[in-house]
C-alpha positions in Angstrom: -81.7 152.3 -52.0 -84.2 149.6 -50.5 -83.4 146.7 -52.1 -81.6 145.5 -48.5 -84.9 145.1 -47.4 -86.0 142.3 -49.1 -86.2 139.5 -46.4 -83.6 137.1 -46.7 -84.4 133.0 -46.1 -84.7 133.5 -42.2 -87.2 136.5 -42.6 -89.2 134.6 -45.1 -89.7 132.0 -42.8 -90.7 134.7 -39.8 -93.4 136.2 -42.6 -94.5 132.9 -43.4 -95.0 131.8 -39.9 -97.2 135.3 -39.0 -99.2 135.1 -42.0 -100.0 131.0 -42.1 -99.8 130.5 -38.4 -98.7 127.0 -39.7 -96.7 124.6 -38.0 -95.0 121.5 -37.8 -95.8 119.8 -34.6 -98.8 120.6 -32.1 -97.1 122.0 -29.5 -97.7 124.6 -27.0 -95.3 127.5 -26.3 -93.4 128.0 -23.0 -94.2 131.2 -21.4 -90.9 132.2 -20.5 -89.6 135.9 -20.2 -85.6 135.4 -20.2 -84.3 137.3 -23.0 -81.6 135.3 -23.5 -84.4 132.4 -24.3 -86.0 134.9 -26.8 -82.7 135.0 -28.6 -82.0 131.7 -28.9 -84.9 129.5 -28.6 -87.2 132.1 -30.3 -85.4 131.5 -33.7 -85.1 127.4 -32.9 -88.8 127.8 -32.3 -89.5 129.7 -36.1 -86.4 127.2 -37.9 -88.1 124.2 -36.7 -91.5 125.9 -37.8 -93.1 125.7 -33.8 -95.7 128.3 -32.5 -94.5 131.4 -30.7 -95.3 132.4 -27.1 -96.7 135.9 -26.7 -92.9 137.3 -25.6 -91.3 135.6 -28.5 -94.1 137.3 -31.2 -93.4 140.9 -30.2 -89.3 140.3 -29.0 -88.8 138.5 -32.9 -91.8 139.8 -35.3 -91.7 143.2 -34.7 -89.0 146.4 -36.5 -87.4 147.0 -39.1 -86.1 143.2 -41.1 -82.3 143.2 -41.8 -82.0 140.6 -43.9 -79.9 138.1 -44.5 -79.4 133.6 -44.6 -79.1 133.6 -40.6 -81.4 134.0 -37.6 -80.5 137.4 -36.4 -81.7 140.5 -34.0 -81.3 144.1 -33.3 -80.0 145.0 -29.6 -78.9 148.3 -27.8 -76.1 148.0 -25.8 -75.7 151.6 -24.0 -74.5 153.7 -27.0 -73.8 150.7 -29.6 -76.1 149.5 -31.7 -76.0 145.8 -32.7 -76.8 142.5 -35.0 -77.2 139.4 -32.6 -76.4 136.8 -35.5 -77.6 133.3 -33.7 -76.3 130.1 -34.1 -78.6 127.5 -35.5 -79.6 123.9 -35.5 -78.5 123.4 -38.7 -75.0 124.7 -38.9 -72.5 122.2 -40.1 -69.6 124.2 -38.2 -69.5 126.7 -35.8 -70.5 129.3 -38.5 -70.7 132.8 -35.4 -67.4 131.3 -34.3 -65.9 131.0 -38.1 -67.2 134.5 -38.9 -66.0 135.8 -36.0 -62.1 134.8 -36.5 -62.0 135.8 -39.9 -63.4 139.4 -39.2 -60.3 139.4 -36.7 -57.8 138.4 -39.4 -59.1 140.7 -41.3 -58.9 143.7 -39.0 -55.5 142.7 -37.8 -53.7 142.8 -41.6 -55.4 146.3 -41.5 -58.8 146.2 -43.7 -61.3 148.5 -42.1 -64.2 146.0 -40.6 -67.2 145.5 -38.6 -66.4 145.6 -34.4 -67.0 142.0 -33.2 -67.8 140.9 -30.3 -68.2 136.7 -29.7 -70.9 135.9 -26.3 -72.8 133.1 -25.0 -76.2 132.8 -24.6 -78.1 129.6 -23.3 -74.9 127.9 -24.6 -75.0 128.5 -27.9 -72.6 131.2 -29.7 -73.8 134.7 -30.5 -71.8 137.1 -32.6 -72.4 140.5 -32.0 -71.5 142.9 -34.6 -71.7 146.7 -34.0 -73.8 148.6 -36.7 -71.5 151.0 -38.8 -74.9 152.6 -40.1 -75.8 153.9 -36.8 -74.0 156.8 -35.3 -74.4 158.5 -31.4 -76.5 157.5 -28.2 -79.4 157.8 -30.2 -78.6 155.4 -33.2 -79.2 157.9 -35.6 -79.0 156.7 -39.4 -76.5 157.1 -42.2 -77.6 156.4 -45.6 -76.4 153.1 -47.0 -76.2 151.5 -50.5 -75.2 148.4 -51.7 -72.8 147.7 -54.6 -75.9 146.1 -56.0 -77.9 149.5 -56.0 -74.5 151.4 -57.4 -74.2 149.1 -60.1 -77.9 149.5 -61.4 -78.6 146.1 -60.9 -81.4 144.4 -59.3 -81.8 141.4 -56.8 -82.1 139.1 -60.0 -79.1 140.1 -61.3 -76.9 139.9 -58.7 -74.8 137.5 -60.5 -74.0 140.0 -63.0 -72.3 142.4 -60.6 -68.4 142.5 -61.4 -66.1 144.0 -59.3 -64.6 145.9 -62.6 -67.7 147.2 -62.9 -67.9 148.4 -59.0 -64.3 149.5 -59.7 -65.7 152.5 -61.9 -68.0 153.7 -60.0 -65.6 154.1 -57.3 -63.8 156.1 -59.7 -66.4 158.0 -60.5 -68.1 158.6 -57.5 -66.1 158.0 -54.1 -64.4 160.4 -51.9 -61.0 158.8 -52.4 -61.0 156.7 -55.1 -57.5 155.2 -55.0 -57.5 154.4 -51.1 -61.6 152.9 -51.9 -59.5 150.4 -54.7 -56.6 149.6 -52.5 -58.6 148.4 -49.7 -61.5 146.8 -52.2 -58.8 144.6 -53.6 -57.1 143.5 -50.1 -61.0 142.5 -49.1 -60.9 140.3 -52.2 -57.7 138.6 -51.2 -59.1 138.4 -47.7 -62.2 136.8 -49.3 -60.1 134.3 -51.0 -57.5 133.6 -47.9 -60.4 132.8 -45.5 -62.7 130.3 -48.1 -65.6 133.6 -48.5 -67.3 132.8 -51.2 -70.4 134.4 -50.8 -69.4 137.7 -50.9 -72.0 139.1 -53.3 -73.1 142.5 -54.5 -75.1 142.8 -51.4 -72.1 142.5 -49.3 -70.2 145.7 -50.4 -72.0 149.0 -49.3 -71.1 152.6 -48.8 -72.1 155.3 -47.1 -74.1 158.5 -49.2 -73.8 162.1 -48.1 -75.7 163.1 -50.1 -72.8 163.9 -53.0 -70.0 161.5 -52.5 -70.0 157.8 -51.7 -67.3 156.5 -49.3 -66.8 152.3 -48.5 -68.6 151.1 -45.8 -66.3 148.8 -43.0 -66.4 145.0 -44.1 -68.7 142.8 -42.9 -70.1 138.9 -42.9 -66.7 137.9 -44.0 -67.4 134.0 -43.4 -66.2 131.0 -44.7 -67.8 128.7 -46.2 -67.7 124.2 -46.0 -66.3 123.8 -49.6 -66.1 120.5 -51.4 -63.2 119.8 -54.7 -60.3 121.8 -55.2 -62.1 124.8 -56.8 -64.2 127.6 -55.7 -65.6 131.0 -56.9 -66.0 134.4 -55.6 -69.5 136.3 -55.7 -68.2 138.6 -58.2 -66.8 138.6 -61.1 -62.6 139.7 -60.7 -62.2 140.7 -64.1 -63.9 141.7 -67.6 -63.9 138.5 -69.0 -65.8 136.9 -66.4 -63.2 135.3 -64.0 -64.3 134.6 -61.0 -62.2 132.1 -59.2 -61.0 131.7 -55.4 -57.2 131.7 -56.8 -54.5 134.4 -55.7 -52.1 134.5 -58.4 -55.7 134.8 -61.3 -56.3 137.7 -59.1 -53.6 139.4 -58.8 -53.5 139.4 -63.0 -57.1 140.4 -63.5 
């Protein structure tokens, strides 16, 4: 159930930073109160391993971690609750605006995705993705687990997790079973249509009542810079192990 909560690399470099205090260069801290500054030069400050101004420490270090390879933060927008996922430095491509077009695509062939949203802040691109695990004014929870957690695995074996595997526990355990493997296998051809590669066992959930498991809507469906004329998926497609970014291997496994 908590396995989500292991920092990914951008946390571990917020933990490091409170616990060290370690930095790269001597420099002091701007004292500025703009949140969009918070936001944006906040995580430039911990990527690049600076100090933090008072504002920055409590805006950044403090609540719950969600994980994850990119600078992100948690924002209230009236009654929505969000993930702020930052550009950074050290994107090769515009990574927000990439993720961004394929959640569209997505959505518009009729999977059942994340709301996007793309916005500016200091001149850099933010993508704002409304939380599906929230619900009402109040952001009250729903209980999530990942297909890592259904599958009995844990974060060392995520390159274990199959989606055969996943495809019996749906069976098993989900409300509607055959509509949960319809739209599972159009994510997988989505995956492979927009270069995701790194759609892992951590990036399939679904929602708990408490007796049946339903599929959560998609999310960080993002391409990634590939080199050759092969690539993988994060899961296994099939019993025997294949895992390749081809449509027609797909379609047979």
């Amino acid at each position: 159930m908590h396995r989500r909560r292991r920092p990914g690399r951008m946390g571990q470099r917020v933990i490091r930073h409170r616990l060290t205090g370690r930095v790269d260069r001597n420099m002091d801290a701007s004292d500025l109160g703009m949140l969009t500054y918070l936001l944006e030069s906040g995580s430039d400050r911990i990527e690049t391993g600076q100090s933090l101004s008072p504002e920055m420490d409590i805006a950044l270090m403090h609540g719950t971690s969600i994980g994850g390879a990119r600078p992100k933060v948690l924002l209230s927008d009236g009654g929505r609750q969000l993930i702020a996922k930052l550009s950074s430095r050290t994107d090769p491509y515009p990574v927000v605006k990439a993720e961004a077009a394929a959640m569209a695509l997505a959505a518009r062939v009729g999977l059942d995705v994340a709301k996007t949203q793309v916005t500016r802040a200091l001149g850099h691109d933010v993508l704002l993705v409304e939380r599906c695990d929230r619900t009402g004014v109040i952001g009250q929870r729903r209980m999530m687990v990942s297909a890592l957690t259904m599958l009995g695995l844990d974060s060392m074996q995520f390159r274990y997790a199959a989606y055969h595997d996943l495809a019996d526990v749906i069976r098993a355990r989900f409300t509607d079973p055959d509509a949960t493997l319809r739209e599972l296998f159009a994510r997988i051809v989505c995956n492979i249509c927009v270069r995701n590669t790194d759609h892992h066992a951590r990036n399939h959930a679904a929602f708990w009542n408490g007796e049946h498991l339903s599929l959560t809507p998609a999310y960080d469906l993002c391409p990634q810079v590939r080199s050759g004329g092969t690539a993988n998926q994060g899961m296994a497609i099939s019993p025997d192990g294949f895992r390749r970014s081809q449509l027609a291997g797909t379609v047979r496994a």
